[in-house]
VOLUM-585900 format. One record per residue: x, y, z negated of N, C-alpha, C in turn. Coordinates in nm, 2 decimals. Atoms other than C-alpha are relative to their C-alpha. Layout:
N
+--------+--------+--------+--------+--------+--------+--------+--------+--------+
!   n_xx !   n_yy !   n_zz !  ca_xx !  ca_yy !  ca_zz !   c_xx !   c_yy !   c_zz !
+--------+--------+--------+--------+--------+--------+--------+--------+--------+
!      X !      Y !      Z !      X !      Y !      Z !      X !      Y !      Z !
...
+--------+--------+--------+--------+--------+--------+--------+--------+--------+
//
This chain:
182
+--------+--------+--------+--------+--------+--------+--------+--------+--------+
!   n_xx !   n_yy !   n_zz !  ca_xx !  ca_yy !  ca_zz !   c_xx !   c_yy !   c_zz !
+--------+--------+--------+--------+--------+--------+--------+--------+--------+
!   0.05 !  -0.13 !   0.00 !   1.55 !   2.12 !   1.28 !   0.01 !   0.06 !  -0.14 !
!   0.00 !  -0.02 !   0.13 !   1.57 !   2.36 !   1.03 !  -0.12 !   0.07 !  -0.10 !
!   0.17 !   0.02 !   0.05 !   1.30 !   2.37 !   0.74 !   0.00 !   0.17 !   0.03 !
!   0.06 !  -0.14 !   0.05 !   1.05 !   2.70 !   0.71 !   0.07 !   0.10 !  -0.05 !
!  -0.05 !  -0.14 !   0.06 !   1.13 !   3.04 !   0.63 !  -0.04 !  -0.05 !  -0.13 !
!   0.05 !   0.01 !   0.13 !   1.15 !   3.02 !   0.26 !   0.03 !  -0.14 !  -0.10 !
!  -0.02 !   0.11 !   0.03 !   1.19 !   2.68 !   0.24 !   0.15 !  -0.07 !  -0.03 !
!  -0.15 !   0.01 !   0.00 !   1.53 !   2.53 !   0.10 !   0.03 !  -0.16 !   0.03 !
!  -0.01 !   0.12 !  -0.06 !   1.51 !   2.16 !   0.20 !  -0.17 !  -0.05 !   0.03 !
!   0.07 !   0.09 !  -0.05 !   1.26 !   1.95 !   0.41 !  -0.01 !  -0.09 !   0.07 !
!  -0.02 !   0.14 !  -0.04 !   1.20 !   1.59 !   0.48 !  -0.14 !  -0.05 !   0.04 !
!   0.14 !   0.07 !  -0.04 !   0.90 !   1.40 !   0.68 !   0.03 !  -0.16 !  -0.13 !
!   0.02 !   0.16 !   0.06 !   0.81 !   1.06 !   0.46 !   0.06 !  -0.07 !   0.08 !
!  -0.06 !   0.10 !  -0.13 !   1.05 !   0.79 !   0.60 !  -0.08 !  -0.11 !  -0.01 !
!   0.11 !   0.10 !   0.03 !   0.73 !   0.58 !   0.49 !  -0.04 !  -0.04 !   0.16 !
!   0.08 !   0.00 !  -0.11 !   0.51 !   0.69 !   0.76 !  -0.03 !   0.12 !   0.03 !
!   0.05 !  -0.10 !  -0.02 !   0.48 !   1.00 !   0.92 !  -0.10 !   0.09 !  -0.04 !
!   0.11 !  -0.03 !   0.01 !   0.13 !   1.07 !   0.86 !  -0.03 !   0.06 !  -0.15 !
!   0.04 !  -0.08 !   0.19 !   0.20 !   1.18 !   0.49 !   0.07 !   0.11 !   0.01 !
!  -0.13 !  -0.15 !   0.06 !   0.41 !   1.48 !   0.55 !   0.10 !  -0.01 !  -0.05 !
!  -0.10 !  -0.04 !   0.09 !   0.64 !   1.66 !   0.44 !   0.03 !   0.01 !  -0.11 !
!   0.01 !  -0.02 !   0.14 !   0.78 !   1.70 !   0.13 !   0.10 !   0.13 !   0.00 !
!  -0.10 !  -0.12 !  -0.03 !   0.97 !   2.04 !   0.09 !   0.05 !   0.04 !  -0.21 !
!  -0.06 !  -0.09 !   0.14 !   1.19 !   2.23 !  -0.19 !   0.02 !   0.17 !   0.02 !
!   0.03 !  -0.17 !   0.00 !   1.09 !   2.55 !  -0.26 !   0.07 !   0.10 !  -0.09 !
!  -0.08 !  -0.05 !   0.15 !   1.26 !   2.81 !  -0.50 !  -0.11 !   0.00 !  -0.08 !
!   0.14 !  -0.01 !   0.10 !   1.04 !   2.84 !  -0.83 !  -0.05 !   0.16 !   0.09 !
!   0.12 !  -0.12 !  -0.03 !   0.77 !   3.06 !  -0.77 !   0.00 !   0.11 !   0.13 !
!  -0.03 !  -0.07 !  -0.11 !   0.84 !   3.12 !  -0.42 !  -0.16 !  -0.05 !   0.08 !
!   0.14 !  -0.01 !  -0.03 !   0.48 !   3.14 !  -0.20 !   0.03 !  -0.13 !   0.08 !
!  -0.01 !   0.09 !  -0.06 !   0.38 !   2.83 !   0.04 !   0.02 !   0.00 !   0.09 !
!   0.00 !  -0.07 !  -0.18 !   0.47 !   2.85 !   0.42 !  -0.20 !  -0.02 !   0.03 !
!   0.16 !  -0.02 !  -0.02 !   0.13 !   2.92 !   0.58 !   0.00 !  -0.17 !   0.08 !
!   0.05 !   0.17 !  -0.04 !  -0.03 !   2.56 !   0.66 !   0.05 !  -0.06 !  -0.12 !
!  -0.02 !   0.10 !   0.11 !   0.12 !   2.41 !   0.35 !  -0.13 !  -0.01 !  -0.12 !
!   0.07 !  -0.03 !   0.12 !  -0.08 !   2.33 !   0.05 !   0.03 !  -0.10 !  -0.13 !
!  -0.07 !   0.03 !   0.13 !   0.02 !   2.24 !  -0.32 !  -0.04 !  -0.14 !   0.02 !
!   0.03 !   0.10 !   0.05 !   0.04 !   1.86 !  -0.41 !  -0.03 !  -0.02 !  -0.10 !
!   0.05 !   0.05 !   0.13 !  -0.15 !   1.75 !  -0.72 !   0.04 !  -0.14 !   0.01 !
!   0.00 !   0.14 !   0.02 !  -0.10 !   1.38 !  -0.84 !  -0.08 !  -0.03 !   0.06 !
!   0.11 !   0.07 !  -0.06 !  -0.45 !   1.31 !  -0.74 !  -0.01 !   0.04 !   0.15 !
!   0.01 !  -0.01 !  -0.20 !  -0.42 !   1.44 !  -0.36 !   0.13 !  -0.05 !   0.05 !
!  -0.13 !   0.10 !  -0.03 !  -0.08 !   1.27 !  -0.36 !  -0.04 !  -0.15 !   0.05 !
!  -0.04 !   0.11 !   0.01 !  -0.23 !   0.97 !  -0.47 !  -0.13 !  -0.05 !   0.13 !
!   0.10 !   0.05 !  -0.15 !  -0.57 !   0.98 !  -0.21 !   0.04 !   0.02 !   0.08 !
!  -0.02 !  -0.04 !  -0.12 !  -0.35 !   1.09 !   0.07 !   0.06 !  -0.20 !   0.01 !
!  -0.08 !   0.12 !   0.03 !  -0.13 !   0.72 !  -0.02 !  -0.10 !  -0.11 !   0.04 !
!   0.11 !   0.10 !  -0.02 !  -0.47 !   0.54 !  -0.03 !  -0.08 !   0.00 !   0.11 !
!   0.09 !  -0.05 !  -0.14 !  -0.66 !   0.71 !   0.29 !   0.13 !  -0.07 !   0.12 !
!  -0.08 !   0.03 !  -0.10 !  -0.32 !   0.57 !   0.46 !   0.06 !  -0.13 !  -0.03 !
!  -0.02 !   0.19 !   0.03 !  -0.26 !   0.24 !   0.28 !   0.12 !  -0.01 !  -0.04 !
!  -0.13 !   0.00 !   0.04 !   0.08 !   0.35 !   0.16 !   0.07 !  -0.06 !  -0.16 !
!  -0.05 !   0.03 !   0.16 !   0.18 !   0.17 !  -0.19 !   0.14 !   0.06 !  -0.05 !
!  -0.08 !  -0.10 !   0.06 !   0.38 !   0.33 !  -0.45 !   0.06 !  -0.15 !  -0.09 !
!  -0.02 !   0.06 !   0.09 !   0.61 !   0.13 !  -0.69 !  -0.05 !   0.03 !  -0.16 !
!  -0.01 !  -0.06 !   0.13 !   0.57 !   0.11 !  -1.07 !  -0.24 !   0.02 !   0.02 !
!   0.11 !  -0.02 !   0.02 !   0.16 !   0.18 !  -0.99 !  -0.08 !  -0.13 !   0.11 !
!   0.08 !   0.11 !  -0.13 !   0.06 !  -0.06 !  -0.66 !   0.11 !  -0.14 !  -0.01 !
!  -0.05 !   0.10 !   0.06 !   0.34 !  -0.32 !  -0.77 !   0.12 !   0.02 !  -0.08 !
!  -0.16 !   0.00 !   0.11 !   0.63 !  -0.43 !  -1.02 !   0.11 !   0.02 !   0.06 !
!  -0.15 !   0.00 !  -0.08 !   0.97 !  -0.38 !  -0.93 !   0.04 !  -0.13 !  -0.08 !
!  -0.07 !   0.13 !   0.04 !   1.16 !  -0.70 !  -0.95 !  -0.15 !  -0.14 !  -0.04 !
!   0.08 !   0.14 !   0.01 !   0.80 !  -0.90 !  -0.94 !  -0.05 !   0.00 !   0.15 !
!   0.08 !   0.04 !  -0.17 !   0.70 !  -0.87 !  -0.54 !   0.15 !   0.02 !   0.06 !
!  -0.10 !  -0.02 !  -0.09 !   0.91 !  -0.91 !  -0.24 !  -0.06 !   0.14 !   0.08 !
!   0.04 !  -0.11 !  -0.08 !   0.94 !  -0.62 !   0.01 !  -0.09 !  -0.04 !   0.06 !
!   0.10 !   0.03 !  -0.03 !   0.70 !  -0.80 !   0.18 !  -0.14 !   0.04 !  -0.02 !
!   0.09 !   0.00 !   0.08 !   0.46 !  -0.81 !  -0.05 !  -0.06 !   0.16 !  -0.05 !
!   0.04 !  -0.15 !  -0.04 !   0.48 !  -0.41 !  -0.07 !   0.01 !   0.10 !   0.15 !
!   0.00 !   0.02 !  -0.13 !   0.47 !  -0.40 !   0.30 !   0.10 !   0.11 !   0.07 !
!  -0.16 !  -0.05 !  -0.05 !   0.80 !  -0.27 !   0.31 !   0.07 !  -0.05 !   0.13 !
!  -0.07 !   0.02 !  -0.14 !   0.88 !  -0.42 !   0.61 !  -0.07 !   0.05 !   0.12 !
!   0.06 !  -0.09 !  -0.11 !   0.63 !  -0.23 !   0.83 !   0.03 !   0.17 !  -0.06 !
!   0.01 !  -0.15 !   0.05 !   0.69 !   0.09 !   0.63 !   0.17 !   0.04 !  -0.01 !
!  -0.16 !  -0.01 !   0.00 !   1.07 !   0.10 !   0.71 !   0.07 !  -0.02 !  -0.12 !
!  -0.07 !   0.04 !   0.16 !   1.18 !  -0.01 !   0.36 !   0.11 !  -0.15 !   0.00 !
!  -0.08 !   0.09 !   0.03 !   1.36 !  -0.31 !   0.50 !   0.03 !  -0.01 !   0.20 !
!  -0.09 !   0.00 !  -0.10 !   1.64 !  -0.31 !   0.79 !   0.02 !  -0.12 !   0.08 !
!  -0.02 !   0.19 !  -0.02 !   1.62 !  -0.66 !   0.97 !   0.13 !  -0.03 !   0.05 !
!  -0.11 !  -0.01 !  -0.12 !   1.95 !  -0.56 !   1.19 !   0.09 !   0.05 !  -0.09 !
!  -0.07 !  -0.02 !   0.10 !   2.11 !  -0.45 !   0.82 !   0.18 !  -0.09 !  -0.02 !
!  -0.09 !   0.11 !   0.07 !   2.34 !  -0.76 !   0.73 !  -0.08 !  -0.02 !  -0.11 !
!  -0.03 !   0.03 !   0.11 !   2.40 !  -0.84 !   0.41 !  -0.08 !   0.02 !  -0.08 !
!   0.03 !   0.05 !   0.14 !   2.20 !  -0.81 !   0.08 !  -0.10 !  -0.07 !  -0.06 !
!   0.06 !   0.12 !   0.04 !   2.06 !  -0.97 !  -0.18 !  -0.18 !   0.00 !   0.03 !
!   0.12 !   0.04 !  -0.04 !   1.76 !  -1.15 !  -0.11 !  -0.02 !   0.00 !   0.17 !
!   0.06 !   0.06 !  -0.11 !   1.81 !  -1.17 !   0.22 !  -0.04 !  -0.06 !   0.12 !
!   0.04 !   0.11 !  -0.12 !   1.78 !  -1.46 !   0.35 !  -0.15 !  -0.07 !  -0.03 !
!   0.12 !  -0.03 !   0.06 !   1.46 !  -1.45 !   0.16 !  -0.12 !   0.07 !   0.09 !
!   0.10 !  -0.08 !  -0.06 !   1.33 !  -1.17 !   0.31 !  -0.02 !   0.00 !   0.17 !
!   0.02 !   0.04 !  -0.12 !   1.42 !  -1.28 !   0.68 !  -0.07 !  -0.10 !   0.07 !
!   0.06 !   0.08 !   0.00 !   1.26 !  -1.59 !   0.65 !  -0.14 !   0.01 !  -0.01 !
!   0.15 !  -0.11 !  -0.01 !   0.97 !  -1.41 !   0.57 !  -0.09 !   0.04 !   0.11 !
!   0.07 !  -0.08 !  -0.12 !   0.94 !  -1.24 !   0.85 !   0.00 !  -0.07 !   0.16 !
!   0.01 !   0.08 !  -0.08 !   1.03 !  -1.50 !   1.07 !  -0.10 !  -0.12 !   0.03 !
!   0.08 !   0.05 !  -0.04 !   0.80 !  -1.70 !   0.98 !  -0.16 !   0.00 !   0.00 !
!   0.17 !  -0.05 !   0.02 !   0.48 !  -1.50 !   0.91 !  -0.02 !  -0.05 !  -0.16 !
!   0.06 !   0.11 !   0.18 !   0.49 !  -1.69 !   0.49 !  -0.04 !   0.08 !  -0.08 !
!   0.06 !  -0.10 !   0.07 !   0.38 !  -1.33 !   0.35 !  -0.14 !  -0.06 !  -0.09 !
!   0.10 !  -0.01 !   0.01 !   0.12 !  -1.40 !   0.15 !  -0.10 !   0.05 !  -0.08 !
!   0.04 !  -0.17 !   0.06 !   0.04 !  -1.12 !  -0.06 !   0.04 !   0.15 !   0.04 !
!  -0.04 !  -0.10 !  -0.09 !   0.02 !  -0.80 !   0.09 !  -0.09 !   0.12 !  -0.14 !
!   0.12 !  -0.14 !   0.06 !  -0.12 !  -0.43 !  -0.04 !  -0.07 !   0.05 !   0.14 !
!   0.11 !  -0.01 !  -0.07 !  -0.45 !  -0.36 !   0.15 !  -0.06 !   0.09 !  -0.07 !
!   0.09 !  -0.08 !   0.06 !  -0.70 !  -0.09 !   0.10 !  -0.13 !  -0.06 !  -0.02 !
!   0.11 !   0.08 !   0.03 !  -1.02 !  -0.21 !  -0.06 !  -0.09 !   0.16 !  -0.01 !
!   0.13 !  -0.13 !   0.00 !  -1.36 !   0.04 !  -0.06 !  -0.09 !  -0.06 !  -0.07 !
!   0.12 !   0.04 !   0.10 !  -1.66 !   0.02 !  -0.29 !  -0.14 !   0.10 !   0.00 !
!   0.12 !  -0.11 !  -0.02 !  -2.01 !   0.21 !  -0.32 !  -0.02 !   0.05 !  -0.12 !
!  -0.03 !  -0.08 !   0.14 !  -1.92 !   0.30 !  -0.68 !   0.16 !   0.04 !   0.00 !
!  -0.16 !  -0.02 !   0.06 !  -1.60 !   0.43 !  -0.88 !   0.06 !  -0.06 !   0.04 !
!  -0.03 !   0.08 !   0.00 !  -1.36 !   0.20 !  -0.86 !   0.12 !  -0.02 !  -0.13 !
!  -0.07 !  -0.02 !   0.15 !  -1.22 !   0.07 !  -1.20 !   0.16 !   0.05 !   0.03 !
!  -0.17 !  -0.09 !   0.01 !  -0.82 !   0.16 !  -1.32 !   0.07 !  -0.12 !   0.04 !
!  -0.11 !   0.05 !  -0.03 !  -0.54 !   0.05 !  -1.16 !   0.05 !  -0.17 !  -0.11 !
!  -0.01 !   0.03 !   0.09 !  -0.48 !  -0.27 !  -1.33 !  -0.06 !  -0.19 !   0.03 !
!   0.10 !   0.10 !   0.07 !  -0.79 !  -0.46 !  -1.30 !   0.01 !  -0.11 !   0.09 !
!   0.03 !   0.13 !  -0.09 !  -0.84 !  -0.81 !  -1.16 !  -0.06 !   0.01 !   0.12 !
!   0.04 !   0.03 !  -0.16 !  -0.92 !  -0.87 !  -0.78 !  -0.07 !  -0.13 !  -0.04 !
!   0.06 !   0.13 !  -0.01 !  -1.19 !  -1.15 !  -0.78 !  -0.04 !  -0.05 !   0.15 !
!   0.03 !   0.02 !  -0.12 !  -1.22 !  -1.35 !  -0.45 !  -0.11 !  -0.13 !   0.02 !
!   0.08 !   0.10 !  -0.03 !  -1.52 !  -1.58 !  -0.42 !   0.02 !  -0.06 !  -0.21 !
!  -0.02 !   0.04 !   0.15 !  -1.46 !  -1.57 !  -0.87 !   0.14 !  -0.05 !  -0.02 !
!  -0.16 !   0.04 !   0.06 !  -1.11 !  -1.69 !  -0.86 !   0.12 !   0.16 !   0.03 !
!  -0.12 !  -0.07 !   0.06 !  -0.81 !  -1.48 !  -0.92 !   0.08 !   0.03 !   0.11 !
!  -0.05 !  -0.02 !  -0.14 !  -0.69 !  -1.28 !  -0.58 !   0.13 !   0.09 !  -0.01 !
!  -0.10 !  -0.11 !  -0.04 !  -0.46 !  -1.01 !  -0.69 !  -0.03 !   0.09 !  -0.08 !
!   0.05 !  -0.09 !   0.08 !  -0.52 !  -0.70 !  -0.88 !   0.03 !   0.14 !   0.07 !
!   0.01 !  -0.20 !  -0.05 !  -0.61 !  -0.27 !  -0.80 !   0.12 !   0.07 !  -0.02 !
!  -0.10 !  -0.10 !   0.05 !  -0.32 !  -0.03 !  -0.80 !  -0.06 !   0.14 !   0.04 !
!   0.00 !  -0.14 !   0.01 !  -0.33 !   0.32 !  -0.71 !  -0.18 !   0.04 !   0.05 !
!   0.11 !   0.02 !  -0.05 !  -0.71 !   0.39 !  -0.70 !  -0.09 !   0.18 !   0.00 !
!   0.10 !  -0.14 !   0.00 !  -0.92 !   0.71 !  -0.58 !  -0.15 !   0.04 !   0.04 !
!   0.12 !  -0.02 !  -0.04 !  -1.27 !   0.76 !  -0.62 !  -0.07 !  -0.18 !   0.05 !
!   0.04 !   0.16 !  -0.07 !  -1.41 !   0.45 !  -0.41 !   0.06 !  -0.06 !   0.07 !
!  -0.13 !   0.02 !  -0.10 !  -1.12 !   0.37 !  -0.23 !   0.11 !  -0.05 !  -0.12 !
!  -0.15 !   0.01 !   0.05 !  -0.76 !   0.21 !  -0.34 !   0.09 !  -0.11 !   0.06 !
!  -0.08 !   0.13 !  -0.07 !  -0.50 !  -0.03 !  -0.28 !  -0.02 !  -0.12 !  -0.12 !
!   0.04 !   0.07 !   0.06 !  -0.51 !  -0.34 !  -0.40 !   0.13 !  -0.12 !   0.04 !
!  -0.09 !   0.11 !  -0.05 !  -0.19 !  -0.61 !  -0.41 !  -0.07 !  -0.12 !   0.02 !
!   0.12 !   0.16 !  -0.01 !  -0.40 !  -0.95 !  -0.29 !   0.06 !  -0.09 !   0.05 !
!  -0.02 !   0.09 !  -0.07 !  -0.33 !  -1.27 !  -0.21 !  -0.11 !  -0.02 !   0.16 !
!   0.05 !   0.00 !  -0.12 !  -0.46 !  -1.27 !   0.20 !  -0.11 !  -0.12 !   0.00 !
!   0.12 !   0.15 !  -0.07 !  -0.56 !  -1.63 !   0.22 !  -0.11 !  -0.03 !  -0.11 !
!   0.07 !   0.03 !   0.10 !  -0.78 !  -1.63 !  -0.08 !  -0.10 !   0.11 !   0.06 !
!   0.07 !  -0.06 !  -0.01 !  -0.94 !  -1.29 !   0.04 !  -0.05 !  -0.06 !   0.14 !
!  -0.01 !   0.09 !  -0.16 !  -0.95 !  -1.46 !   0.41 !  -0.15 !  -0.10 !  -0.01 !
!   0.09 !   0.11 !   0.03 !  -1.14 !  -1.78 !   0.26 !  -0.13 !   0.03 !  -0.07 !
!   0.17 !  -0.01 !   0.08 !  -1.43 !  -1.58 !   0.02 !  -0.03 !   0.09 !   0.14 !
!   0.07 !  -0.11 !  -0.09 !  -1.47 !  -1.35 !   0.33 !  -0.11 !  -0.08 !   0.10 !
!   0.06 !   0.09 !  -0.12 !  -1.51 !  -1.66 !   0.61 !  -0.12 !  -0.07 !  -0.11 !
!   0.08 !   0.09 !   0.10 !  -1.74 !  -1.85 !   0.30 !  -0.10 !   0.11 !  -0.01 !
!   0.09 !  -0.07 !   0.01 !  -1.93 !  -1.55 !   0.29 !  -0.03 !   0.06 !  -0.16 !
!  -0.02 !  -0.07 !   0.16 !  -1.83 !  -1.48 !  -0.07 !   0.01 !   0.13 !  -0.05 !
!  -0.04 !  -0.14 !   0.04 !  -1.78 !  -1.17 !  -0.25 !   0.09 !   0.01 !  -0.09 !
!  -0.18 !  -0.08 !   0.03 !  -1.43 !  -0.98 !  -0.31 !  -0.09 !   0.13 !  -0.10 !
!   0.03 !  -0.09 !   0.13 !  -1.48 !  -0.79 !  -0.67 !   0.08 !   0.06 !  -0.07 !
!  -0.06 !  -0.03 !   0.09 !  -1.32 !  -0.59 !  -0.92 !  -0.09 !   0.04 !  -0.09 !
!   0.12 !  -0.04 !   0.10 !  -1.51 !  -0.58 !  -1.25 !  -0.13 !   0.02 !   0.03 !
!   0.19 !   0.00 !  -0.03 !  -1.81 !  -0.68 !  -1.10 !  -0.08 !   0.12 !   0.13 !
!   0.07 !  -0.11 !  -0.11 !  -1.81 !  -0.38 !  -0.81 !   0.06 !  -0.10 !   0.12 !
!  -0.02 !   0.04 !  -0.09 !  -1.81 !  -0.53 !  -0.48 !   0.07 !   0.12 !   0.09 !
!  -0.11 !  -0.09 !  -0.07 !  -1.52 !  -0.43 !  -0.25 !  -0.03 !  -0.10 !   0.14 !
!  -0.03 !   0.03 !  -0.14 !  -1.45 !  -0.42 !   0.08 !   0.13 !   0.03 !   0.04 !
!  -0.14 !   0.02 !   0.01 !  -1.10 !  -0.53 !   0.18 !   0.03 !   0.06 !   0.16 !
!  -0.04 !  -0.07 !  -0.10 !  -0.92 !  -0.36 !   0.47 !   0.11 !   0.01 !   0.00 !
!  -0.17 !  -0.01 !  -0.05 !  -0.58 !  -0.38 !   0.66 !   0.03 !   0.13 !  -0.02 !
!  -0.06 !  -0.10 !  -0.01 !  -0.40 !  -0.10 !   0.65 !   0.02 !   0.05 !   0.18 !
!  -0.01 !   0.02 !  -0.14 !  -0.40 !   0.06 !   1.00 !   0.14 !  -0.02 !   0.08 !
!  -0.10 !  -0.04 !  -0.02 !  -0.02 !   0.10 !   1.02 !   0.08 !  -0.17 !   0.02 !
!  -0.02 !   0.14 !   0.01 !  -0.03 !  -0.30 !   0.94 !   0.01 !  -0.09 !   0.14 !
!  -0.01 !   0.07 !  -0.10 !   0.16 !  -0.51 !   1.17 !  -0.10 !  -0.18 !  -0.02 !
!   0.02 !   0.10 !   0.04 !   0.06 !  -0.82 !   0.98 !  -0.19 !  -0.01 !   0.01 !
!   0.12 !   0.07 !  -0.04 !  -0.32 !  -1.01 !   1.00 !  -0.06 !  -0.02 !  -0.12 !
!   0.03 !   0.12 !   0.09 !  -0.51 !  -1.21 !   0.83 !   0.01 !  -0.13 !   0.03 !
!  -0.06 !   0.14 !  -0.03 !  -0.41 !  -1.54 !   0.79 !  -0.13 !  -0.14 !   0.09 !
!   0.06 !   0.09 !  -0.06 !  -0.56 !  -1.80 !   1.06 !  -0.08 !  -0.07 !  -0.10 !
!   0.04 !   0.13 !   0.04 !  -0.58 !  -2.07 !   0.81 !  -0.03 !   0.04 !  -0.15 !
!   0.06 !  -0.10 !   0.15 !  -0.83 !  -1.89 !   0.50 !   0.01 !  -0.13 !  -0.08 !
!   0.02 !   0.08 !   0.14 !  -0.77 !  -2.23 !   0.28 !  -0.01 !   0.05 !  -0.10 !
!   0.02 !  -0.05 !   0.10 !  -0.70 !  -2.03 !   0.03 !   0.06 !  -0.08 !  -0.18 !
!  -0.05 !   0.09 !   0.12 !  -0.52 !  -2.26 !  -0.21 !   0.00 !   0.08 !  -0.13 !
+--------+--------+--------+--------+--------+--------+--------+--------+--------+
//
């Protein structure tokens, strides 16, 4: 279809529907009625209210697999592609459930520190905060570690605020049966 009066290109998120559109407008041309301006910070709580990770803020490029940025539920990885690199990496993956860091939304009853800070799971070392808003954010974590201080009855922290960890709803993936937690 073609975009809005006014509008000179527009595209839905090939993420996930639920984030909108993104449009190109001329400078200083008005909004279509129902739109409203994107700020960084309503960019970044729309991303976190929907569990959507960003590169460069919610993980490294060239240090996670697609997996790992749950690129493979968020159309970021073709399984019926062929060819490239990594993957037979990344099929193996998915074939056999071996994910086992994911980005999850975590919630708190305070702030929540900066992007950055250490994920503590039962005091050991789970993963760390990325894109964070208000008391809400994502969080790259190792599963079976958050899995094992959950079933233990432990507490999941960042800088000493107690979080509460949460799938993403768009999330095909679980938590892992077997919370060892190595």
């Amino acid at each position: 279809p073609a975009p809005p009066a006014g509008v000179l290109a527009a595209a839905a998120d090939p993420r996930l529907p639920a984030l909108g559109l993104r449009a190109i407008l001329p400078a200083g041309a008005p909004l279509p009625a129902g739109c409203a301006p994107a700020t960084a910070e309503a960019w970044a709580a729309r991303r976190v209210a929907f569990g959507v990770p960003e590169s460069g803020i919610d993980f490294a490029l060239g240090d996670a697999f697609p997996h790992d940025a749950d690129m493979d539920d968020l159309n970021g990885v073709d399984f019926t592609k062929g060819c490239f690199v990594g993957q037979e990496v990344v099929s193996r993956m998915k074939h056999r459930g071996t994910a086992r860091r994911r980005v999850i939304r975590v919630h708190a009853a305070a702030p929540l520190p900066p992007p950055g800070t250490p994920v503590l799971a039962d005091g050991r070392m789970a993963g760390s905060l990325g894109t964070v808003a208000g008391d809400s954010g994502l969080a790259l974590v190792r599963l079976d570690r958050l899995k094992a201080a959950l079933d233990a009855g432990a507490g999941v922290t960042a800088d000493g605020i107690a979080l509460t960890p949460e799938l993403p709803a768009f999330a095909r993936f679980g938590w892992p049966a077997d919370s060892t937690g190595d």
